[in-house]
ZAMARGU-4260 file (C-alpha; in steps of 0.2 Angstrom, whole numbers, plus 5000, padded with zeros to 4 digits):
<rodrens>
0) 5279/5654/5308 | 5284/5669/5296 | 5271/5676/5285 | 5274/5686/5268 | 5262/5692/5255
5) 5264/5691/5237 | 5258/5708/5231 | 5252/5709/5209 | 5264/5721/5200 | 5256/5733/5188
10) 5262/5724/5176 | 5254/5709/5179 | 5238/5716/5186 | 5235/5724/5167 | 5241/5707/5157
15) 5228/5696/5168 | 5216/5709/5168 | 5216/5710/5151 | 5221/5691/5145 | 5206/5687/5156
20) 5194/5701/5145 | 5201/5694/5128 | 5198/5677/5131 | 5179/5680/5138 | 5176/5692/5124
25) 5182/5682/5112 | 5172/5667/5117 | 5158/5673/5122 | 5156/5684/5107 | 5159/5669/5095
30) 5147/5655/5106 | 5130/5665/5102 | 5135/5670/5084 | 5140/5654/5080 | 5129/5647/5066
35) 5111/5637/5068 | 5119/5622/5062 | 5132/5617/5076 | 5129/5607/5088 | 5122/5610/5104
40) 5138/5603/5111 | 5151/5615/5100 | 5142/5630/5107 | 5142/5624/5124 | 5161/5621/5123
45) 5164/5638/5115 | 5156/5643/5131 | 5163/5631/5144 | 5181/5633/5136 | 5187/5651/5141
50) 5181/5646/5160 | 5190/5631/5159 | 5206/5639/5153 | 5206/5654/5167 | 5199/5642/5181
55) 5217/5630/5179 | 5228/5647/5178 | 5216/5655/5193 | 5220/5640/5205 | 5237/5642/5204
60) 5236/5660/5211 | 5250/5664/5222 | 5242/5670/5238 | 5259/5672/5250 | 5273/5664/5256
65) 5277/5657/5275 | 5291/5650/5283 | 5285/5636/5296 | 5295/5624/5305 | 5308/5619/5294
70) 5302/5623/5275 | 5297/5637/5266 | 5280/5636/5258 | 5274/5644/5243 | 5254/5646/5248
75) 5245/5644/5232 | 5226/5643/5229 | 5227/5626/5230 | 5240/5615/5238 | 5256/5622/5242
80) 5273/5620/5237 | 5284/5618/5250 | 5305/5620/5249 | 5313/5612/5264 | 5325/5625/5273
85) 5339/5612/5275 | 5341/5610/5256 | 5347/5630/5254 | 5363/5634/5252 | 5361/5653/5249
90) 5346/5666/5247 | 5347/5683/5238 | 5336/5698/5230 | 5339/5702/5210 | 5325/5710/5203
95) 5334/5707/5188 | 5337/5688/5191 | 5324/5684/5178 | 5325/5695/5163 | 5325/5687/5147
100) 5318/5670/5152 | 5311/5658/5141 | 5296/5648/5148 | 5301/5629/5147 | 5282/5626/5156
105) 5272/5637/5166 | 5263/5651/5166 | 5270/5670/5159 | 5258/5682/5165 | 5242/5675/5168
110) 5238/5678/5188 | 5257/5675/5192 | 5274/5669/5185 | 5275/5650/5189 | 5284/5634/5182
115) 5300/5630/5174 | 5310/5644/5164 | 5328/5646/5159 | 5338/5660/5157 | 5358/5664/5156
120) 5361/5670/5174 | 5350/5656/5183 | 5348/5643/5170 | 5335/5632/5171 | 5325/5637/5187
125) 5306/5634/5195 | 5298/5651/5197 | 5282/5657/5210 | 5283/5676/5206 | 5271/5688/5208
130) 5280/5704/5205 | 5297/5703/5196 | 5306/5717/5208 | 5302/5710/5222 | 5315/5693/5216
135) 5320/5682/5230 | 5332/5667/5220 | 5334/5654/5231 | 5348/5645/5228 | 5348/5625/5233
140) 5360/5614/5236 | 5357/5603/5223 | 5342/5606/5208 | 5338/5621/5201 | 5337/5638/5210
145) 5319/5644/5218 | 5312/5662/5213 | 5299/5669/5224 | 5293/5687/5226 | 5287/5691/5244
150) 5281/5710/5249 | 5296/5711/5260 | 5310/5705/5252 | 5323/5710/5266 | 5311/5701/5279
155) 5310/5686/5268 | 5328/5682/5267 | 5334/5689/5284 | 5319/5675/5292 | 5330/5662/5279
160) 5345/5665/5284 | 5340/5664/5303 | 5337/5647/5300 | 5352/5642/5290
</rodrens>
């Protein structure tokens, strides 16, 4: 078994740090100000709703990547996604392999990179990216190709390609 970490970038330390303080303020500022009339139900919402919204990003946190046995597993607060080694054709590092993606469905920024997003070099591909210079594409031999983001790149693809 071959552990990686998936380090935040700057980038997206900032962008959760300050999605995560938009949303609370915003919520929380509107929920007491809200007027005598509404409901005790709205206000409660108004409340709930920003928790709600950063808990189902927050659970998909990327915490690391392993290889063990014979799949590579994306370790994710909860669950993990696991790609099975013997479905890879070919790993490389491309900090630039996602540049100018558009997000089909996921999640751009908030805690990590993470779903479906489509771009010219990769076209449609499933991301688990923590830090966009650290791209490992994982190409497969059939579906679309895998992005990850471990600490070591180099580590991470030379434990791959032992196992190829």
């Amino acid at each position: 078994m071959s552990q990686f970490s998936a380090p935040w970038s700057r980038f997206l330390k900032l962008t959760s740090a300050g999605v995560t303080v938009l949303i609370l303020g915003v919520f929380w500022t509107v929920a007491p100000i809200s007027t005598v009339d509404e409901s005790f139900a709205f206000k409660l919402f108004l409340y709930l709703l920003p928790i709600v919204l950063l808990g189902s990003s927050a659970i998909f946190i990327i915490r690391g990547y392993e290889i063990v046995g014979e799949s590579i597993e994306v370790i994710r607060v909860i669950g993990r996604v696991k790609i099975p080694i013997d479905t890879i054709e070919r790993v490389e590092f491309n900090p630039a392999a996602t540049d100018m993606s558009m997000r089909m469905m996921g999640n751009g920024g908030l805690y990590s990179f993470s779903g479906f997003f489509r771009n010219r070099y990769l076209g449609s591909y499933r991301a688990y990216v923590t830090n966009k210079m650290n791209n490992v594409v994982i190409y497969r031999k059939s579906g679309p190709p895998v992005v990850v983001s471990p600490g070591e790149p180099a580590d991470f693809i030379e434990a791959i390609n032992s196992r190829l």
